[in-house]
N, C-alpha and C positions, 0 to 999 in steps of 0.2 A: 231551567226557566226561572226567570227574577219575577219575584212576588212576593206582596203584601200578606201576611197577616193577621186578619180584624181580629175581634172578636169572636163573630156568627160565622164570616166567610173567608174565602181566600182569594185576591184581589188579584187583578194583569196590569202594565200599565199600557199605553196607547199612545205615542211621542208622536208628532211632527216636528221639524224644527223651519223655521223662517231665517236663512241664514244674508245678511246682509254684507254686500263685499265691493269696495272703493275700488272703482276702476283704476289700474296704472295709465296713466296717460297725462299729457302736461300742460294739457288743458282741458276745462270742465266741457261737461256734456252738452250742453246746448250756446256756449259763450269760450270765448277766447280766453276766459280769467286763468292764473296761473292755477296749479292745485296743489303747487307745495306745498308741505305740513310745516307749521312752526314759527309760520311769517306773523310780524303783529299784526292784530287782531283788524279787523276789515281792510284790510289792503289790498286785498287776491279779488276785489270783488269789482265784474262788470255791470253798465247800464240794464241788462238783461237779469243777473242774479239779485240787482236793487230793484227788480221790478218796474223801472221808468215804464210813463206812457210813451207807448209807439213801439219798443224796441220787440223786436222778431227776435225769437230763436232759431238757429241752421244746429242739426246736429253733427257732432264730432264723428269722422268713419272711424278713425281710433277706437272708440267707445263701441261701434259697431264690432268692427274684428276682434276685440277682447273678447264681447259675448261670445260668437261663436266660435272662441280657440274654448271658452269656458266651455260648451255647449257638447264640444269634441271629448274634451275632456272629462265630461259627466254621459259619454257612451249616449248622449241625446239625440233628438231628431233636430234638425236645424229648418224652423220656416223661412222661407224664400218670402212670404209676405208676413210684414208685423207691422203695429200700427200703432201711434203713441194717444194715449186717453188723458183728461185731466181727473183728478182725483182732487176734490173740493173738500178743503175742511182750515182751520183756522190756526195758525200756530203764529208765536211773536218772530219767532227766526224763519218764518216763510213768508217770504213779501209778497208774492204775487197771490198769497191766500188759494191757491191750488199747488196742488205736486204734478207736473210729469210724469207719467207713467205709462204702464200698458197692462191692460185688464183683458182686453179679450181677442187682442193679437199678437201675443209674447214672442220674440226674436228664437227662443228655446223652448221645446216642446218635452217631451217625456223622454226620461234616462233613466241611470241609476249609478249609484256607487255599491265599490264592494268594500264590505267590513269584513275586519276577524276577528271575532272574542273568544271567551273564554268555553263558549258554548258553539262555535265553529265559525265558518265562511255563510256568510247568506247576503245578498244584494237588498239593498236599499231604495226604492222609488223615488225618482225624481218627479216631480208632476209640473214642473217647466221653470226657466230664468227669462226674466221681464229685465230691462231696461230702463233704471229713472234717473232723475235728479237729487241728490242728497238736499237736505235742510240745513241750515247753520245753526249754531251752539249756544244757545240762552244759560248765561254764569251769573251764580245767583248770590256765590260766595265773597264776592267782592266789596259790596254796601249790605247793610243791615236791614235797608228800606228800599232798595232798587234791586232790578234785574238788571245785566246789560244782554248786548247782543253782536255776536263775533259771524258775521257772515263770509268768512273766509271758505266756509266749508260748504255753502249754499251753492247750490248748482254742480256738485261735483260729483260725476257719473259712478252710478250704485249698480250692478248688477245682484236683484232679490232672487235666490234659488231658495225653491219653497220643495222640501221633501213631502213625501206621501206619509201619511202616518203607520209607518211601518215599524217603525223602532218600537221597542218593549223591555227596554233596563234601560237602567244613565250607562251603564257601559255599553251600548252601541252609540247609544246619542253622541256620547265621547267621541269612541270610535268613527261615527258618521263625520265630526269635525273637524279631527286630524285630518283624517284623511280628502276631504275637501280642502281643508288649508294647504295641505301636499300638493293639491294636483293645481288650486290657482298659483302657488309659488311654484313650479315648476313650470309652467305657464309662461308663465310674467306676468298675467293678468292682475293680480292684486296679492300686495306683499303678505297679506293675512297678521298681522299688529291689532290680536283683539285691544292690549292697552293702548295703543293710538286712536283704537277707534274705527280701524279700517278695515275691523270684520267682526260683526257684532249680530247676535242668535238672538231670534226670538222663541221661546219653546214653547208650544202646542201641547198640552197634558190631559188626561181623560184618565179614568178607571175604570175597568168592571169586574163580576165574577167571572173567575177563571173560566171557561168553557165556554164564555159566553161570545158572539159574534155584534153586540149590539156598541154602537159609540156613542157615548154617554156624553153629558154636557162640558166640552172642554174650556179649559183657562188659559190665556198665553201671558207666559211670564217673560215681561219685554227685556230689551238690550241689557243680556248678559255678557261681560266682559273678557271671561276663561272659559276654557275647556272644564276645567274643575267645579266652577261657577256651576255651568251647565249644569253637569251633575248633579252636583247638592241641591240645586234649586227645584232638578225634577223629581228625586227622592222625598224634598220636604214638601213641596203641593202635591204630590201624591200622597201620604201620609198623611196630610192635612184634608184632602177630599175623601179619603177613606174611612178618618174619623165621621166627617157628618154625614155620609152615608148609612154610617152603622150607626150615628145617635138621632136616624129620621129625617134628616135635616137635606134639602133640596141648597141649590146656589145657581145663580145666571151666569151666564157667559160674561167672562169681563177680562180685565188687561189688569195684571198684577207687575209687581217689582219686588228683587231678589234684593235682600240686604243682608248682605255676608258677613257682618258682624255679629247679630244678634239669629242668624241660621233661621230667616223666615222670611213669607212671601209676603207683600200684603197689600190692597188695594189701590189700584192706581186711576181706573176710571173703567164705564161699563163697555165694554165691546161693540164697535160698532160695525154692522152689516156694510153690503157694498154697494147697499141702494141709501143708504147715510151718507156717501161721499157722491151722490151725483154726479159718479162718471160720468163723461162724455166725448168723444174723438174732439181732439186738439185739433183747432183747425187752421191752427199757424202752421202746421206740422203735416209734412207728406208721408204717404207710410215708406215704408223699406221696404226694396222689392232688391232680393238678392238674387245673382244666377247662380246657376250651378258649375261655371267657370270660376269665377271669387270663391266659391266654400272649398272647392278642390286645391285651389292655390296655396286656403291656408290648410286644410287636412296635410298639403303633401311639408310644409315648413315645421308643423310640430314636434317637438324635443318629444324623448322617451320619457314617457309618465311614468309615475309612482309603481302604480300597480305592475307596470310591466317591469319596471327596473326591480322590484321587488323579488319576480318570480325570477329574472335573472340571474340573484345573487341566490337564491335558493339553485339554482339546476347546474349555473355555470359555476360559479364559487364556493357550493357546499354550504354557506350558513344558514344556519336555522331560520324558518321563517318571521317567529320574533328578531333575531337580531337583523334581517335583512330590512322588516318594516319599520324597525328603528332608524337605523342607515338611511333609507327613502324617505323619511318623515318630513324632511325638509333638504332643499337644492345645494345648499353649502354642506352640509354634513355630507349626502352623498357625493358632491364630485372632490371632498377632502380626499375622503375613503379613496375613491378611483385612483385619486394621484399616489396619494401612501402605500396603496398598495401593487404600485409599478413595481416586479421583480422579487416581490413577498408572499407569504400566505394570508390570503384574505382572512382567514379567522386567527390567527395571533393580529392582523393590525385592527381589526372589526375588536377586539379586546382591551386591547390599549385605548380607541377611543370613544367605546363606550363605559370604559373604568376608568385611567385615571386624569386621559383626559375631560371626558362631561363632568366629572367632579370638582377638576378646577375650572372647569367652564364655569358650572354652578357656585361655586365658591365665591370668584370672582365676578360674578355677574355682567361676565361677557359672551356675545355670541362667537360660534365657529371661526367665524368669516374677522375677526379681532385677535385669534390667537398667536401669539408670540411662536408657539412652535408651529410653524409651516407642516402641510404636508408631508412633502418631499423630504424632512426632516424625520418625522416618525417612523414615516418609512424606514429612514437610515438608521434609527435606534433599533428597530425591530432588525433590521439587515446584522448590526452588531449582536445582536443575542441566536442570532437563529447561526452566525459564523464560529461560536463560541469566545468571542473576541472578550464581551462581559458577561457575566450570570443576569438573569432575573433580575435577583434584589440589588445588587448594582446598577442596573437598567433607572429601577425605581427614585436611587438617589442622580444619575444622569439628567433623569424626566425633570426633576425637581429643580436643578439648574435651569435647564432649558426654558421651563417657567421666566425663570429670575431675569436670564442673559438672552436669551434668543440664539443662541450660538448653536453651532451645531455638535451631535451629540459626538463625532469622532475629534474633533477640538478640545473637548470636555474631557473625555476619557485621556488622552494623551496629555493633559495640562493634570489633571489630579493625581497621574496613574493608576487608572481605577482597571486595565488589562486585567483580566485572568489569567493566572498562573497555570501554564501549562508544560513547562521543566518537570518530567517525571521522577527527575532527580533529587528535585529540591521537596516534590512533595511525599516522594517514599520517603525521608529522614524525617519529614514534618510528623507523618504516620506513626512511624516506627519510633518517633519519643512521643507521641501521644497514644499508643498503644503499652508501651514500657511505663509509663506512668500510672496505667489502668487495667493492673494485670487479673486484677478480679472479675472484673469486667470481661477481660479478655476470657478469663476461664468461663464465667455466665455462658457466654456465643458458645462454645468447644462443648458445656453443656447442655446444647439447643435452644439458649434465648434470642432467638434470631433478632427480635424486635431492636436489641441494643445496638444493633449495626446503624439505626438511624440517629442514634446519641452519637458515638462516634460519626459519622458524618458532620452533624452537626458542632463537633468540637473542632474538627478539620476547617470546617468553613471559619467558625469564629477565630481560629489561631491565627487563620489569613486572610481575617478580614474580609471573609468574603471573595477573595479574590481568588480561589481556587477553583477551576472548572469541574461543578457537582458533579456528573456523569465521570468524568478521571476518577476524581476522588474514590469513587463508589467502588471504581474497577480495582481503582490500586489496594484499596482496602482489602476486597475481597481475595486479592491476590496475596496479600501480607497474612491475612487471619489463615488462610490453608497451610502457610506455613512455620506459621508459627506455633511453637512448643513452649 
């Protein structure tokens, strides 16, 4: 159990998270405007996202059927009636001076996700996904005396999944956000790019004493950008609320910001209730009234989710639960794995690319889905090492081309002659003058130092560069030292 502690006492923590996530679809949610990322700056924007008088919003069914693939996906109940409210409050990149939303009839009712830490499996409460409109981007870093304002991104359909406050470490909270960014990217619902912007937490924080059942005054530290982010931010307002606990000191509900440089949270403005935005049903706006023929249509289209893909690679394939929810963490990693390991052992290829592939992944600061060596290529490397065709550490220097050229690894081996040596012939004499060269050694082994058999191996491999097949080697050695006097 993760906790604090004080001084006097010893502290629990109390997480919700507000997780926000950008609909995929290619047009915004209540307007035609495009929603591509990266276009110059107000150009994606219709008469409806500039707020003109007169203009009506029609909602996007796209935006609709994303929520409830999301809805399936988060194991939720799916309402048949949901209803859009306006949510009234003032911001410079929101023109119509209300948000779209939905407060008291959410499209997604109660679910949950499953986590696994270090402390086991236990589900997480969903307490519903509502349906809005995003705001656009107020850039403040361009004049020294102006703001501007980039409406590109106003209007563009947000599904908010608000968890129960269930979480109690930053290692579930984590764990709570992978594993939702898994299941909308397997989805298709939303690519989950917290740096883009297109999936961004809000965290919910409280503390109390250990044993205790009571929820104390929480803080929501707004749009954090990583998973990591996450973490730290709820370790340090927790840490930070458990000091002024213990030095007497009360604090109100209010909306802080995580600033990851300097490792602290700090005030953003006071928290406002729900009777502060003067909901009220939008009465541009009809509710959604879905049947029970459309939710089955899309339950019966959904891809195989995280979770389940996960427990498959554990029963069907053998890997460990860690390396399988590595593998499922994300939609290109997993169907890599699937194709690589057409005709292989899922756990020598599940090693190769969670070693020395994620490492040049991470090196080069490229995703999966950019790598130079194909699937079906890795595949074929591990196919060479499991046929005896290379060793291992030959393998290692193959990977390393393959990086460089994109070529494939039976190309590579054949242009370098990087083959192992497997002429019994050529490596008994290899043996038997690096044996005659090491006859003290030799007498050491006749004396019972067994250990030195693994020097000798290793002087076989370096004499041949490696190119010797270890397992031969090992036999033939063993067969030379019985007979030798």
């Amino acid at each position: 159990m993760y906790t604090i502690k004080g001084k006097t006492t010893e502290w629990e923590l109390v997480i919700g998270l507000e997780v926000h996530c950008q609909i995929i679809s290619k047009s915004k949610v209540f307007s035609g405007a495009s929603t591509a990322f990266g276009a110059e700056q107000n150009t994606h924007v219709s008469f409806i996202d500039a707020a003109f008088p007169g203009m009506l919003p029609v909602v996007n069914e796209k935006c609709i059927e994303q929520c409830v693939k999301t809805g399936m996906g988060l194991n939720a109940v799916i309402n048949k009636y949901s209803r859009f409210d306006r949510k009234n409050y003032f911001y410079a990149d929101l023109p119509q001076g209300y948000q779209i939303s939905q407060l008291y009839h959410p499209i997604v009712g109660e679910g949950f996700i499953e986590v696994t830490t270090s402390e086991g499996t236990r589900k997480i409460g969903v307490e519903r996904l509502h349906l809005e409109q995003d705001a656009g981007k107020s850039i403040h870093d361009m004049s020294p005396t102006k703001s501007f304002i980039d409406l590109n991104r106003c209007g563009v359909g947000l599904m908010e999944i608000v968890s129960k406050p269930d979480m109690h470490s930053p290692e579930e909270a984590g764990e709570y956000l992978r594993q939702l960014r898994a299941i909308v990217r397997a989805l298709g619902t939303c690519d989950g790019n917290m740096d883009e912007g297109s999936m961004r937490c809000d965290a919910n924080i409280s503390v109390r004493p250990v044993g205790s059942t009571e929820l104390r005054q929480r803080v929501e530290v707004k749009n954090v950008n990583s998973v990591r982010f996450v973490m730290e931010a709820i370790e340090i307002e927790a840490h930070r609320q458990v000091e002024l606990y213990e030095a007497g000191q009360t604090f109100s509900q209010e909306t802080r910001l995580f600033d990851s440089v300097n490792k602290e949270t700090r005030p953003m403005r006071s928290k406002e209730n729900a009777n502060d935005y003067r909901y009220f049903p939008d009465p541009d706006l009809l509710p959604v009234i879905l049947t029970d023929e459309y939710i089955e249509n899309i339950r019966r289209n959904l891809p195989e989710l995280p979770e389940a893909k996960k427990k498959r690679y554990v029963s069907e394939l053998g890997l460990t639960p860690y390396d399988a929810g590595v593998l499922t963490a994300d939609t290109e990693t997993s169907a890599y794995f699937e194709t690589a390991i057409k005709g292989q052992d899922p756990k020598k290829v599940a090693n190769w690319i969670m070693g020395d592939l994620f490492a040049f992944l991470n090196k080069t600061n490229i995703h999966i889905s950019e790598s130079p060596i194909k699937a079906n290529q890795l595949g074929a490397l591990v196919e060479l090492i499991t046929n005896g065709t290379i060793s291992g550490k030959i393998a290692k220097e193959v990977f390393e081309i393959m990086t460089q050229t994109g070529k494939d690894p039976a190309v590579i081996v054949d242009e370098k002659g990087l083959k192992q040596v497997s002429d019994t012939g050529a490596i008994d004499a290899l043996i038997h003058d690096i044996l005659a060269a090491n006859a003290d050694k030799v007498a050491e082994i006749k004396a019972g130092k067994d250990k030195l058999k693994g020097w000798f191996v290793g002087q076989i491999m370096k004499a041949s560069q490696g190119k010797v097949n270890p397992a031969l080697a090992n036999q033939l050695l063993e067969k030379q030292l019985d007979s030798w006097s």
